[in-house]
C-alpha positions in Angstrom: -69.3 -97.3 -46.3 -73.0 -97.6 -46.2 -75.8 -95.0 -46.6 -77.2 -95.3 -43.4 -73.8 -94.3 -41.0 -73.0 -91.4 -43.7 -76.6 -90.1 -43.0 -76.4 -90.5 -39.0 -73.6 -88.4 -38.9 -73.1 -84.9 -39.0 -72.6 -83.3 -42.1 -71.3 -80.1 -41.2 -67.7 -79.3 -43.3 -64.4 -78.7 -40.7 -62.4 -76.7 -43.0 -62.5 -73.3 -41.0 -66.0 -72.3 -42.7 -64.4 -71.5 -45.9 -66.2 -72.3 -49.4 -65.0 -73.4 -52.7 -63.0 -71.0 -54.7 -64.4 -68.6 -57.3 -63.7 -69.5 -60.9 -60.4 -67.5 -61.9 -60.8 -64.4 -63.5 -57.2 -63.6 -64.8 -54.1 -64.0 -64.5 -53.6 -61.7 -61.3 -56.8 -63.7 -59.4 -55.3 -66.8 -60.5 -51.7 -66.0 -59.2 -53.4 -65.2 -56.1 -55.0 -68.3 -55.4 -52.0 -70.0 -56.3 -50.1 -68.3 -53.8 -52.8 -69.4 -51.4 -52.9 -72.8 -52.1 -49.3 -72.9 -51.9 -48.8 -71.6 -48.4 -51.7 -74.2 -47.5 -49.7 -77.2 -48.8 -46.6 -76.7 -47.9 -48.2 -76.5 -44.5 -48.5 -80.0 -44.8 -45.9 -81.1 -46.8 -43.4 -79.9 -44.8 -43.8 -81.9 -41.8 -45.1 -85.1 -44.3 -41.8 -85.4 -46.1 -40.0 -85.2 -42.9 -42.1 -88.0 -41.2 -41.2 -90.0 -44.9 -37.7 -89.1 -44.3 -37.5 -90.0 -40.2 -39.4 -93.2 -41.1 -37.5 -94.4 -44.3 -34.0 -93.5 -42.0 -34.7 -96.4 -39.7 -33.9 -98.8 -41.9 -31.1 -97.1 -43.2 -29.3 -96.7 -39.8 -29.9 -100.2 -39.2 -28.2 -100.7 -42.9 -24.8 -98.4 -41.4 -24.4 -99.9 -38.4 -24.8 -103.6 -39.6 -22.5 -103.1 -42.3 -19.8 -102.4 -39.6 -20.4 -106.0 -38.3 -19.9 -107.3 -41.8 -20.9 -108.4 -45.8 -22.8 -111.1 -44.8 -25.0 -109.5 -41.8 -25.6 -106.7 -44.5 -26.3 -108.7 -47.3 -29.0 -110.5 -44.7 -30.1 -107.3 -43.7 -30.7 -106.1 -47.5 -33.0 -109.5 -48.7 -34.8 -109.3 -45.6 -35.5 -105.7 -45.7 -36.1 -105.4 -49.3 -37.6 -108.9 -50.7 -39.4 -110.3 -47.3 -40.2 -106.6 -45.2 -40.4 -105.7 -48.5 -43.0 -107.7 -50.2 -45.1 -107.4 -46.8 -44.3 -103.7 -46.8 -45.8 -102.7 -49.9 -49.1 -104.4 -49.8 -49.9 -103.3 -46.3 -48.8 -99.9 -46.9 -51.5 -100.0 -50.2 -54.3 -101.3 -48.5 -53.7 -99.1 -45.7 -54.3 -96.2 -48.3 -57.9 -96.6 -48.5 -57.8 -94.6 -45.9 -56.4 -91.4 -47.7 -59.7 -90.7 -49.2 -62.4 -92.4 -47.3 -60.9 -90.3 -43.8 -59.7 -87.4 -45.6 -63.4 -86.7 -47.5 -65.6 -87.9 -44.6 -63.3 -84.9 -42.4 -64.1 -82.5 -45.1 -67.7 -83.6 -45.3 -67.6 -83.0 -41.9 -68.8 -87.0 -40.9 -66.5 -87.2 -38.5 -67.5 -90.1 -36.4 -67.0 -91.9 -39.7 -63.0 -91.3 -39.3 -63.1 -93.7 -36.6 -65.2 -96.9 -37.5 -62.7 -96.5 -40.9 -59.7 -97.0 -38.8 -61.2 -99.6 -36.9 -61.8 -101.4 -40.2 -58.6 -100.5 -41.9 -57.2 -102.3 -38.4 -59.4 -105.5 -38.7 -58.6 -105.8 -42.7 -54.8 -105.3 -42.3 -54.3 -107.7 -38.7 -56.1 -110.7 -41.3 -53.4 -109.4 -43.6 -50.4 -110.0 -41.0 -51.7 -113.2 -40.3 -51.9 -114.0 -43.7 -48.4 -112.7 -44.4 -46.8 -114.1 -41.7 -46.1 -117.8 -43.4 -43.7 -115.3 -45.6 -41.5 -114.7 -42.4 -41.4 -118.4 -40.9 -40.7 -119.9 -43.8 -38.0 -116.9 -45.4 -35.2 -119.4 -45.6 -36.7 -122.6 -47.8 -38.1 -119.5 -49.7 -35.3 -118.0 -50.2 -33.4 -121.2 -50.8 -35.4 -121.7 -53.2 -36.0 -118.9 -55.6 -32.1 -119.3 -55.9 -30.3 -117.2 -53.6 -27.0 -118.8 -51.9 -27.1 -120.9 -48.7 -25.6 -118.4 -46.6 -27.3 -115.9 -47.5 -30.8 -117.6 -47.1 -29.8 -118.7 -43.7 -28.8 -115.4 -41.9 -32.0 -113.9 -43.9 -34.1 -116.5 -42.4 -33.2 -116.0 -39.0 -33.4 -111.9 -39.3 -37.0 -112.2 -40.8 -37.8 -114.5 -37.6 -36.9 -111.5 -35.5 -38.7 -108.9 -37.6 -41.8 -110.6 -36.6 -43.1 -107.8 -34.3 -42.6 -105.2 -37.1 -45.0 -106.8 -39.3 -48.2 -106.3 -37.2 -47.0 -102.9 -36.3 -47.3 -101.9 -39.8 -50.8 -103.3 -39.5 -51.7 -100.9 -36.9 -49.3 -97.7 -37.9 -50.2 -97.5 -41.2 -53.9 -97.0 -41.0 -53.0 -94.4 -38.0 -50.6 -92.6 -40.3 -53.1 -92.2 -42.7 -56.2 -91.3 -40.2 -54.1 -88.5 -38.2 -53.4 -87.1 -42.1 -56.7 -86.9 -43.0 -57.3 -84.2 -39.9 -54.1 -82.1 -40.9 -52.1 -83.7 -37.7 -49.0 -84.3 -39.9 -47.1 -82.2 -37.7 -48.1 -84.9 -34.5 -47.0 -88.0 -36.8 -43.3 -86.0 -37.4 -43.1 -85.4 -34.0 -43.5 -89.0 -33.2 -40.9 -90.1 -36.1 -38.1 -88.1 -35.5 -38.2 -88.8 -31.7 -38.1 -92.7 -32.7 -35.3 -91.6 -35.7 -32.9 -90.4 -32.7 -33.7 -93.2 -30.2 -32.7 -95.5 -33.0 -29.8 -94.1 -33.9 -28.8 -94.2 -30.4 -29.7 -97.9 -29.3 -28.2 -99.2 -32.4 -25.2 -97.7 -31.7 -25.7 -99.5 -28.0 -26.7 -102.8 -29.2 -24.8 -103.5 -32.1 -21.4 -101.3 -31.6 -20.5 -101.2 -27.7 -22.4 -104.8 -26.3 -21.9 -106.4 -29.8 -25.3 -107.8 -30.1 -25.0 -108.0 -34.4 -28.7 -108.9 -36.1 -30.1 -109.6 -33.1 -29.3 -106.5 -31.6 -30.1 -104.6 -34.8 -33.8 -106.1 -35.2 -34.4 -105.1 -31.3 -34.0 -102.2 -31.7 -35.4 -102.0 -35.4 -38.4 -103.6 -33.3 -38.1 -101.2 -30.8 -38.6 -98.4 -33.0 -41.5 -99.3 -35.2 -43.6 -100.3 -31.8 -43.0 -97.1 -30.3 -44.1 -95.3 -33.2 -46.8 -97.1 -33.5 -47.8 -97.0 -29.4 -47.7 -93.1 -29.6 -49.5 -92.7 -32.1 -52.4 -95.3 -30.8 -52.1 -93.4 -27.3 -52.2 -90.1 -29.0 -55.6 -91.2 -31.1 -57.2 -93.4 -27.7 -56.4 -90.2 -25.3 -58.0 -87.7 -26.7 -55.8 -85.9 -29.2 -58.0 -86.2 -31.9 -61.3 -85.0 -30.1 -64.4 -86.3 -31.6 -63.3 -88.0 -34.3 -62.4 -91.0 -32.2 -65.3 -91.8 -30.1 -64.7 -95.3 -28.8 -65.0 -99.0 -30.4 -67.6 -99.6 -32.5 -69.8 -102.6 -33.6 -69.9 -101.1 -36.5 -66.3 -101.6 -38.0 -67.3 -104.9 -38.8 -70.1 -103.7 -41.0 -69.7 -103.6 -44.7 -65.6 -105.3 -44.2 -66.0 -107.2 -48.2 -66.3 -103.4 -49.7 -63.6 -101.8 -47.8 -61.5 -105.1 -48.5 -61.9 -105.0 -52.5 -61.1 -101.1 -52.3 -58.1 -101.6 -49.4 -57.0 -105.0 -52.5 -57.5 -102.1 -55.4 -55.0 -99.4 -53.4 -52.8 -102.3 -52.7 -52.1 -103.6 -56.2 -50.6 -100.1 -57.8 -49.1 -99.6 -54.8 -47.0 -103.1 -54.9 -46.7 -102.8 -58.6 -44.7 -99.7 -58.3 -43.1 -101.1 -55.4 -41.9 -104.2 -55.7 -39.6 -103.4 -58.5 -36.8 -102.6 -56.0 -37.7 -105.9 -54.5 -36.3 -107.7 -57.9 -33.7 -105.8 -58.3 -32.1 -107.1 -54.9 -32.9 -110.5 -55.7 -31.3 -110.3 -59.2 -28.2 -108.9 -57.1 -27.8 -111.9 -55.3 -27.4 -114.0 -58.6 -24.2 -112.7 -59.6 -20.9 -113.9 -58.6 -19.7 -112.7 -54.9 -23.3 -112.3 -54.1 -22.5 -111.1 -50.5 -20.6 -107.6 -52.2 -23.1 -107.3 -54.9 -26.1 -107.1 -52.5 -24.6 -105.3 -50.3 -23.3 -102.5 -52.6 -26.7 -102.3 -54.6 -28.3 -101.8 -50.9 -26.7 -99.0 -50.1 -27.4 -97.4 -53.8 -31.3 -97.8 -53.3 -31.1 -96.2 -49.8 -29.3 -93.0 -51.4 -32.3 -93.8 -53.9 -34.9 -94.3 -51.6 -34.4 -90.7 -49.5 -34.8 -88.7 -52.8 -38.7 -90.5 -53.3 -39.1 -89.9 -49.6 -39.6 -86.1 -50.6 -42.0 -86.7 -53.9 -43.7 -89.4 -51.5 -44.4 -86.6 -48.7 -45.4 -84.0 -51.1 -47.9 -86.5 -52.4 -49.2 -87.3 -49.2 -49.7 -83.7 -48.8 -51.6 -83.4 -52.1 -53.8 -86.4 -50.9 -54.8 -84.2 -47.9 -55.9 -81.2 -49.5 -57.5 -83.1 -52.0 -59.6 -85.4 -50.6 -60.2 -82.6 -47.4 -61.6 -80.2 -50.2 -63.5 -83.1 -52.2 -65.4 -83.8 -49.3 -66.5 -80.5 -48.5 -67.8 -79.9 -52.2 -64.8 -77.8 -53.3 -64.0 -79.1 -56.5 -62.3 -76.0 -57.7 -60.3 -76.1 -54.5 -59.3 -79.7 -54.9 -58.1 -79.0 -58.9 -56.1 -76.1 -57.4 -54.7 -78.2 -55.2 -53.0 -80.5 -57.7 -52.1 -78.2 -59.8 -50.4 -76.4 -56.8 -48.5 -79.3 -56.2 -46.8 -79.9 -59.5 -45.9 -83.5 -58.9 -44.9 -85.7 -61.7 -47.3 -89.0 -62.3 -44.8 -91.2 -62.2 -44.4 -89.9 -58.3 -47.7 -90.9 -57.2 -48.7 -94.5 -57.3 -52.0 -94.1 -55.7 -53.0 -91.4 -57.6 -52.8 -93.0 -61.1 -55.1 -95.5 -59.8 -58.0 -93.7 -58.1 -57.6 -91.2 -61.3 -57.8 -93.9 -63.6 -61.3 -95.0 -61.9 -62.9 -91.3 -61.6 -61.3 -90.5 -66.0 -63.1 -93.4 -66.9 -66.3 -93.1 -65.0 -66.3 -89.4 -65.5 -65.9 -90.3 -70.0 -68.7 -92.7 -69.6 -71.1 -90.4 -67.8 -70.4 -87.6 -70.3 -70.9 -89.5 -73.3 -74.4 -90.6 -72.8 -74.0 -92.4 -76.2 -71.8 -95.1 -75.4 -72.8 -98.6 -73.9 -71.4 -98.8 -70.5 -72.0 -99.8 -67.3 -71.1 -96.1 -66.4 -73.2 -94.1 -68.8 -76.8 -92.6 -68.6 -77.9 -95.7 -65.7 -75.3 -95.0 -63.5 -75.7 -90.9 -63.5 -79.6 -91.6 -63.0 -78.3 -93.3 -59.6 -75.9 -90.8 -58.7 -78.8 -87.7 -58.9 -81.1 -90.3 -57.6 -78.7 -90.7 -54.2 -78.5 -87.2 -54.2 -81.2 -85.4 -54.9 -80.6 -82.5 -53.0 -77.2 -82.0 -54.1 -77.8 -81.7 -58.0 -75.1 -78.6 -57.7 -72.2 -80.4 -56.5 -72.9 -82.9 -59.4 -72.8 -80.1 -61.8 -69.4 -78.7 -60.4 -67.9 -81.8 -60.9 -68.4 -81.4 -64.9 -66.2 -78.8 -64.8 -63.5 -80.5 -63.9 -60.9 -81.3 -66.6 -60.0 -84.4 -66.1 -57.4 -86.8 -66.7 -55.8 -89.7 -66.7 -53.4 -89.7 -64.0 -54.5 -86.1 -62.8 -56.3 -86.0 -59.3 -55.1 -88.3 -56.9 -58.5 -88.4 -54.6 -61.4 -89.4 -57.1 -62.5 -92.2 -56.0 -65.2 -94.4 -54.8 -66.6 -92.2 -52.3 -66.5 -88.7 -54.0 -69.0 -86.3 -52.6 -69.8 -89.2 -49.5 -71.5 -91.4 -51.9 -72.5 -94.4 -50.4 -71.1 -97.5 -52.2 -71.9 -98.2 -56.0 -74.4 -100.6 -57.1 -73.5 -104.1 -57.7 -73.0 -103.4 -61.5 -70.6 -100.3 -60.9 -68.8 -102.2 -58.7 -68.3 -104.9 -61.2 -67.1 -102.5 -63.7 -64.8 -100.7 -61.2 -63.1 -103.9 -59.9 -63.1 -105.9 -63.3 -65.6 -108.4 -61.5 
């Protein structure tokens, strides 16, 4: 995050030694980069909608089997999952996608014992967030109780968010994984991982909550269960040398710069939860109406049909975010345009995107027109050619990027490894 540990590292690009694309000629050239592009992302969003799909199933095959026990364990099952798991879900999930573009442009740049003090801060921000969160779990049933939902309900909710516990701190230490092993192109490791978990799921649910008749308990065991083991793989797979040197130990300095990372992990977050958390009401608004146990349990199993058709926009995007940010950090700006345009996702599909877009649009406007008063205009690109004085080129490329609002998905604080914006940028940035 700082300028020191960018320049202490190396800064030699890992994408196979290949260069940013030529500007397109025609349409023939242009079809042919597209076609190149395309084989590249689907690479990755293959196995990345798969992982989306494997890890969005747990929760669903937790949803079959405890609607065989009955309405109400289901109807638990739902508010817990969706309003309390929920809730928590959404802002660790955002925060944890800081990590898209800090990981995924320091690998491109080539810094890559920068990957690892990022996932050890990610780890130290999102823990403080679990703890933080965790009142939400202890206290589910007055909560519940009383934003209006029925006695019964809140009760058996209650006690199931007391046994999902152990599945809130293994988001804190999954998510940021997820998102490191991305940024290397090792989607195809994290699938792995998933679908293994996916059928060891399916079968111990089956054991727990059908053959010795365990109900919830047995349900959020194994629901427990699951998210651990994903989340102990992957942590063995990073801590034993899978990802080489981009994970060379513990380091002092995670702790270094933490405030920055927090206000860009709390800027991730917010879109994130704003797009989420929608679902969230609609369950709660479900158990206002009359026969509250049917009605949430019948509008549960609607959003889970719901919720494997985003899986897929969801993977492609993480996909996207790879290439992206991979590309961006290796000073391939026409690469990382083609990249977007290869994907040919809808805005309303990618939550993070709009966000970081919305930042680079902006700051990009107020740099070009050197006329207006902002915060962003001809003082702020003096400091950008000032921090990079020997890198007046990649500056240059970046004009020639059309931008827009809600276009590229990986512009963000740290384009090109910039070290962090002055005070005054920051301000503007974060509305401070």
């Amino acid at each position: 995050m700082d300028a020191a540990e960018t320049s202490n590292n190396s800064s030699q690009p890992l994408l196979n030694g290949e260069g940013d694309i030529q500007p397109v000629t025609g349409v023939k050239d242009f079809l042919q980069k597209f076609k190149l592009e395309s084989d590249k992302l689907w690479a990755l969003a293959a196995p990345a909608i798969l992982t989306f799909l494997f890890r969005y199933s747990l929760g669903a095959v937790t949803q079959i089997f405890l609607g065989q026990v009955g309405t109400l364990a289901l109807a638990a099952f739902s508010i817990e999952n969706s309003v309390i798991a929920g809730f928590c879900f959404g802002i660790m999930l955002g925060m944890a996608s800081a990590l898209e573009t800090l990981c995924g442009q320091a690998y491109g740049a080539g810094q890559i014992e920068m990957l690892g003090v990022y996932l050890q801060r990610s780890w130290i921000i999102l823990t403080s967030t679990a703890l933080l969160l965790l009142p939400l779990y202890i206290f589910a049933t007055p909560l519940l109780k009383l934003i209006g939902q029925t006695a019964e309900i809140s009760e058996a909710a209650g006690t199931f968010a007391l046994y999902m516990i152990p599945q809130l701190f293994a988001y804190a230490v999954n998510f940021p994984i997820t998102r490191f092993l991305q940024a290397q192109r090792k989607i195809n490791v994290i699938a792995g991982i998933t679908g293994v978990a996916l059928v060891l799921h399916t079968l111990f649910s089956w054991v727990f909550v059908m053959k010795l008749d365990w109900g919830m308990a047995g349900a959020a065991a194994v629901l427990n269960f699951s998210w651990v083991f994903i989340m102990a793989a992957q942590l063995s797979y990073v801590l034993f040398g899978g990802c080489g040197p981009t994970w060379s130990g513990f380091s002092s300095r995670a702790f270094q710069d933490i405030w920055a990372f927090v206000r860009l992990s709390l800027a991730s977050a917010v879109m994130m939860c704003l797009e989420v958390w929608y679902f969230m009401v609609l369950i709660l608004f479900a158990g206002y109406l009359k026969n509250a146990e049917v009605s949430l349990d019948a509008l549960s199993i609607c959003m889970n049909i719901l919720g494997w058709t985003v899986m897929m926009a969801m993977g492609c995007s993480a996909a996207t975010s790879v290439r992206i940010s991979n590309e961006l950090g290796a000073a391939h700006p026409r690469a990382a345009k083609l990249a977007h345009s290869r994907s040919g996702q809808n805005n309303e599909d990618d939550w993070a995107a709009r966000a970081r877009a919305r930042v680079w649009a902006s700051a990009k406007t107020a740099m070009d027109n050197q006329q207006q008063q902002s915060p962003f205009s001809r003082g702020m690109r003096m400091e950008l050619q000032t921090r990079l004085p020997d890198q007046g080129s990649r500056v240059a490329d970046l004009q020639h990027l059309e931008t827009k609002p809600g276009s590229v998905g990986d512009f963000q604080l740290s384009l090109l490894r910039l070290p962090v914006p002055s005070s005054s940028s920051q301000r503007w940035i974060f509305g401070r």
